[in-house]
N, C-alpha and C positions, 0 to 999 in steps of 0.2 A: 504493500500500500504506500509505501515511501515513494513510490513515480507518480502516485495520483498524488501525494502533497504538492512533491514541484511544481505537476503539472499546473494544478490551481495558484500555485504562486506566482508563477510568470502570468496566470489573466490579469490578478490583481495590482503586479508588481506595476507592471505599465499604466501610465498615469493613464490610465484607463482604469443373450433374451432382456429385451428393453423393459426397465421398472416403473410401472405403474402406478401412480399415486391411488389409495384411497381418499378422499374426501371424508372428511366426519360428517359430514351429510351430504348424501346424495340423492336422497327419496326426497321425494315433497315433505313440505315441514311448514310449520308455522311459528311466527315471534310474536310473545303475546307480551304486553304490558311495561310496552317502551314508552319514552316521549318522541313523536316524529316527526321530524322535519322532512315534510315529501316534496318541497322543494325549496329555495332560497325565499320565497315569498311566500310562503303558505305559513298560517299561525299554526303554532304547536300543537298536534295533537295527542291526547293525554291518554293512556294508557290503551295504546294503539294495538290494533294487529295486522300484521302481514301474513299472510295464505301464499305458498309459493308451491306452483307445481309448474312440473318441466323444466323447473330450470327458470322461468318466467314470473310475474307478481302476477297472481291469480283474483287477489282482494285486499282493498288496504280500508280501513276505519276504527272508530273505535270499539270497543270491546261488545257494548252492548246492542251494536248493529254485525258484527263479522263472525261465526260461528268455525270454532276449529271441528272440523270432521271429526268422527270419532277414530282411534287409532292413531290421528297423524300424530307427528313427532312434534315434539315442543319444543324451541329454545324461551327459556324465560330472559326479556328485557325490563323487567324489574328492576328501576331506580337506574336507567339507562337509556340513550340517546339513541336513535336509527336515525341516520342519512345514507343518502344515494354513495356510489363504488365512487372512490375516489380517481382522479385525473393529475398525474403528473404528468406536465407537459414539455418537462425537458429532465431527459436522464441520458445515462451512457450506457451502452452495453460492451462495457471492453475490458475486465478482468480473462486474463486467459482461455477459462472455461468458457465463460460467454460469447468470445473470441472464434471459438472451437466447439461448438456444441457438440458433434456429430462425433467428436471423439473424448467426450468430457464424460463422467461418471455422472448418469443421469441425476441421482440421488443430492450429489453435488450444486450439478445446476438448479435443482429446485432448492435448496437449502439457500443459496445466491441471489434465488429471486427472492424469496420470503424473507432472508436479512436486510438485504436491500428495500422491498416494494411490497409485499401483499400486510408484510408485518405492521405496515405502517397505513395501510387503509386503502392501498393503490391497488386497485382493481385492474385501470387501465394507464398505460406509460407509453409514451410518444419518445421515443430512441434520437437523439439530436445528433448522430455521427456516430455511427460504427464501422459498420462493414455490410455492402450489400446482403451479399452470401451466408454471412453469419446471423444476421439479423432473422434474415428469414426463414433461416434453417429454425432458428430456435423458435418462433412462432409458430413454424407448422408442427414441431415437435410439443406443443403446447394444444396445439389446436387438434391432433391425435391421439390427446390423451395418454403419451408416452412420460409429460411432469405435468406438474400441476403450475401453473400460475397468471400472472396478468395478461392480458389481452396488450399483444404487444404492435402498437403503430410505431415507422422508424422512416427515415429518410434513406439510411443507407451510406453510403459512402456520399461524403461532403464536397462541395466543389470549392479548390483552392485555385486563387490566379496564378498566373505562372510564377514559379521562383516565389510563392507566397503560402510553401505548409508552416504549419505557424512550427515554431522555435519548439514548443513542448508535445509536439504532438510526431516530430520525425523520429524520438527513439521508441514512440511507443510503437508506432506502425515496425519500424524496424525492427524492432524486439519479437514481433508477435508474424511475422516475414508476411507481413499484408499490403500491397502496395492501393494505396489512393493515387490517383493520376491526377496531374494541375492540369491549368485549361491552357492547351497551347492556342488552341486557336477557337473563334465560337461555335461556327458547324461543328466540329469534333464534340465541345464539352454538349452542342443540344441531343448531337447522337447520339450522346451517354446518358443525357436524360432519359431519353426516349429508351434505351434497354434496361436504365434501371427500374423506370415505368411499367414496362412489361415485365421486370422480374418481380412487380409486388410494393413497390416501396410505396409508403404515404404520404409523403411529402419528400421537399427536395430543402439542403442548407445549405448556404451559400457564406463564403464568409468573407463578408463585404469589408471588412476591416481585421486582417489579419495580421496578428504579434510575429514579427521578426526575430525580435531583440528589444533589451531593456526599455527602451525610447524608441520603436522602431515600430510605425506600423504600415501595412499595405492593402489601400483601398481598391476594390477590385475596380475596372473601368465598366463605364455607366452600361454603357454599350451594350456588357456579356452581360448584366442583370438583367438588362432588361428585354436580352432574347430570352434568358433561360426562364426568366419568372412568364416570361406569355407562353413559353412551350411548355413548363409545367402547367401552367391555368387550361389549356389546349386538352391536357391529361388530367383535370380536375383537381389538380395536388396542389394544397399549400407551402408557400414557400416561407421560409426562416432565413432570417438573416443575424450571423453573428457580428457586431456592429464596433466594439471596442471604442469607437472615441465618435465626435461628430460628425467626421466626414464621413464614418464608415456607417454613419448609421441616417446621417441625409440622405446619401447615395443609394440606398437602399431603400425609404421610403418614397421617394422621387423615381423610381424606376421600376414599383410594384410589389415590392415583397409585400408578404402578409402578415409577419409576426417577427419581432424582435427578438431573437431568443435570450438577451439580457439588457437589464440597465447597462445605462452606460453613464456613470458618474463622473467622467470625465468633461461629461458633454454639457457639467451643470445643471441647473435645475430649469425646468420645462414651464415658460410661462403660457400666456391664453392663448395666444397663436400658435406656438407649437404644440398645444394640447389641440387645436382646432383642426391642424393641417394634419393628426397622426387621425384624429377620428373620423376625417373626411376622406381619409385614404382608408379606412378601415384596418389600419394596421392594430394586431393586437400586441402587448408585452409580457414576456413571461420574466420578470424579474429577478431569479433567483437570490434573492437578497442576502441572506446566508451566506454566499459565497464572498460576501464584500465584507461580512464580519469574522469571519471562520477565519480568514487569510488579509487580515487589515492591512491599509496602506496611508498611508498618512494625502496621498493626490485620489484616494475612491471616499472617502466617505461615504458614511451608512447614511447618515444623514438627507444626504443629497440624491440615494437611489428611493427612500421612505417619501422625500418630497413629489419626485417621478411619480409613483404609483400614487400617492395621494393628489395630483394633480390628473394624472390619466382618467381615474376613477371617479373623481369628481366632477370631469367636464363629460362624460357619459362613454368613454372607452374601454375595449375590452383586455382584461386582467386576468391572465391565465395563473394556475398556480404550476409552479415546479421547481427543482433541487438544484441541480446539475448532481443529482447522486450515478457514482460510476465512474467521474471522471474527478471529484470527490469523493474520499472515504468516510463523510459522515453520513449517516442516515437517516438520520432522526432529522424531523422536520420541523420540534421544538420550534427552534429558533426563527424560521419560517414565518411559522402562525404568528409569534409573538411580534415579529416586524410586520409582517401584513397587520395587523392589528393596529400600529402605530400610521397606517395610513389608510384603513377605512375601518367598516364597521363588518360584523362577523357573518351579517347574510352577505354579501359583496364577497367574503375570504370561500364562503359554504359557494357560492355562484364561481369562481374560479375555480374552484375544485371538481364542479358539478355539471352545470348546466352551460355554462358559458364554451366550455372545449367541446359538448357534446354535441352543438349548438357549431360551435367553429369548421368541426369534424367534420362535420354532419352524420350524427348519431342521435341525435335528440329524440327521431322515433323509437329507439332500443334503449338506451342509457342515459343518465341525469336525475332522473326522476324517481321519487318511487311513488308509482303510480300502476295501475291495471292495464296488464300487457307490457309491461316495458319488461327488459331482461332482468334476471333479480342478482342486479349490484350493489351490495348494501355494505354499512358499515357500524358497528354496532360499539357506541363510544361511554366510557367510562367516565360519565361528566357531562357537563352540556356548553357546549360552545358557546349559548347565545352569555354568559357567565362569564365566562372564560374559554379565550378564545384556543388557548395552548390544548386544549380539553380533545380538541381534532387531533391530538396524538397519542390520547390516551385511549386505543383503542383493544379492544375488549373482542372483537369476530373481526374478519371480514369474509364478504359472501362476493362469488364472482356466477353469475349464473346457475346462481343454487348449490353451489358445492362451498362448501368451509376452506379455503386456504389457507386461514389462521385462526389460532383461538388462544388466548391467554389461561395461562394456569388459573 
């Protein structure tokens, strides 16, 4: 884990027979006598039940209107929280095994996801740069039922300008003998869109502002952004753009991306025009805040990224939640919630978590909610957020489609 410390230093430093998972529940079952949050604006409902059969929400109300079948299985949410499956919207899939799936000890890889993601309420995780090949291996291997865990969206391998892989990121690829290709020319990197396209990826990252060195960065040209983000929109895929300082992250809203995959502190704080012209472009922010406190610098302040997001969010823009967990080794998301906290309010934290990526994704018909018919992504919290907002990590189940991925002692 000492090469994911570096690696996160250099962002900050810059003044910028296959095993099986069982499930603890895999029959239809039902949660009785939670408080529920069924979505970011819906008032509490007081000792709720959820009916889940197939894998889907069968019936959600309260007690004395929802009848548990006779038989089915109980979990008691007594003096406990339900929200919708959590959304992390920017993680890494690049520890070795993850790296490797196809030759990793399966038992392994699921232990990797559940430290990382399921442990923490993450249902579903959006892969901000791995590896095409690897990416997808391990989702179909998820999606086969050979591990158990989150519902894995990824862009896949990232596009770097030429002579522009960032500083921390050539010994990990080197280590792991994975080659990412820079963009010599623009037909070439759309043509690689266009197969990563067809190999499955969910979106495409570009990194419009890439770390060289201490002081060094390089902004990709306007040009290739803005063939690659209409070839991707062509393919229906959102594009990310990693932005490091102001240029990299103008250039990048000016030429179509769709999401910011981090504050950029460098860039100062975001008055009424620039909150105007990120909401008019529909660009969303995933701010990984954490990352600016976990690995401090005296040119990022926390400060200056809390005002970003408390400025995005209050002029009416979208606020995704996520870590960069993977490309950091923390995982807990404590500190997360507790900075989101400091720039809105906790339905706003529960709506980047929820309904706002599923909504971004386009999932909103399956996931976000918990509501009748939607898939049963649920998250079963020890605490209540609208209280205390840290309480999103004191989580107690999570459910991804009816099956238990986690459960606290």
């Amino acid at each position: 884990m000492k090469r994911l410390r570096m690696v996160a230093a250099w962002l900050v430093a810059w003044p910028c027979a296959w095993f099986v998972s069982e499930p603890a529940l895999a029959d239809d079952f039902a949660i009785t006598g939670a408080r529920i949050y069924a979505d970011p604006q819906a008032p509490a409902l007081e000792d709720g039940v959820v009916i889940v059969r197939d894998g889907r929400i069968a019936a959600v109300g309260p007690r004395a209107k929802v009848a548990v079948p006779r038989g089915m299985k109980v979990v008691s949410g007594a003096g406990r929280t339900l929200v919708a499956g959590f959304w992390n919207s920017h993680v890494h899939l690049l520890t070795h095994d993850l790296l490797h799936p196809e030759a990793a000890d399966p038992a392994k890889l699921e232990g990797q996801l559940r430290d990382m993601f399921t442990r923490w309420g993450f249902t579903t995780v959006f892969d901000l740069a791995s590896s095409t090949a690897s990416a997808t291996a391990l989702r179909g291997m998820i999606g086969a039922h050979r591990i158990a865990g989150p519902q894995i969206l990824t862009v896949g391998d990232p596009f770097f300008p030429k002579d522009g892989t960032p500083v921390y990121a050539r010994p990990l690829y080197e280590a792991e003998h994975i080659a990412i290709p820079e963009i010599r020319s623009t037909p070439e990197a759309v043509a690689r869109l266009d197969r990563q396209a067809q190999a499955g990826v969910n979106g495409v990252k570009l990194f419009t502002g890439a770390i060289l060195g201490a002081e060094e960065v390089m902004v990709m040209p306007a040009d290739q952004i803005r063939a690659l983000t209409a070839e991707a929109h062509r393919h229906h895929l959102p594009v990310f753009a990693h932005p490091t300082n102001r240029e990299g992250m103008e250039v990048a809203v000016d030429n179509g991306v769709d999401v910011l995959a981090h504050a950029a502190p460098i860039a100062g704080p975001w008055d009424a025009a620039k909150v105007r012209k990120l909401v008019s472009a529909h660009v969303a922010l995933v701010p990984t805040m954490m990352l600016f406190e976990v690995y401090p610098a005296e040119s990022t302040p926390v400060s200056t990224v809390v005002q970003q997001v408390r400025a995005l969010s209050e002029g009416g823009g979208d606020v995704l939640f996520g870590t960069d967990a993977g490309f950091m080794d923390v995982f807990d998301p404590t500190a997360e919630y507790r900075l989101m906290a400091q720039a809105m309010d906790w339905r706003h934290v529960l709506a980047a978590l929820t309904t706002t990526p599923a909504r971004r994704f386009g999932q909103s018909d399956t996931r976000g909610r918990i509501a009748k018919g939607q898939g049963a992504d649920m998250v079963l919290l020890n605490g209540d957020p609208a209280t205390d907002a840290t309480a999103f990590s004191k989580v107690a189940m999570t459910i991804r489609a009816g099956e238990v991925l986690w459960e606290a002692d």
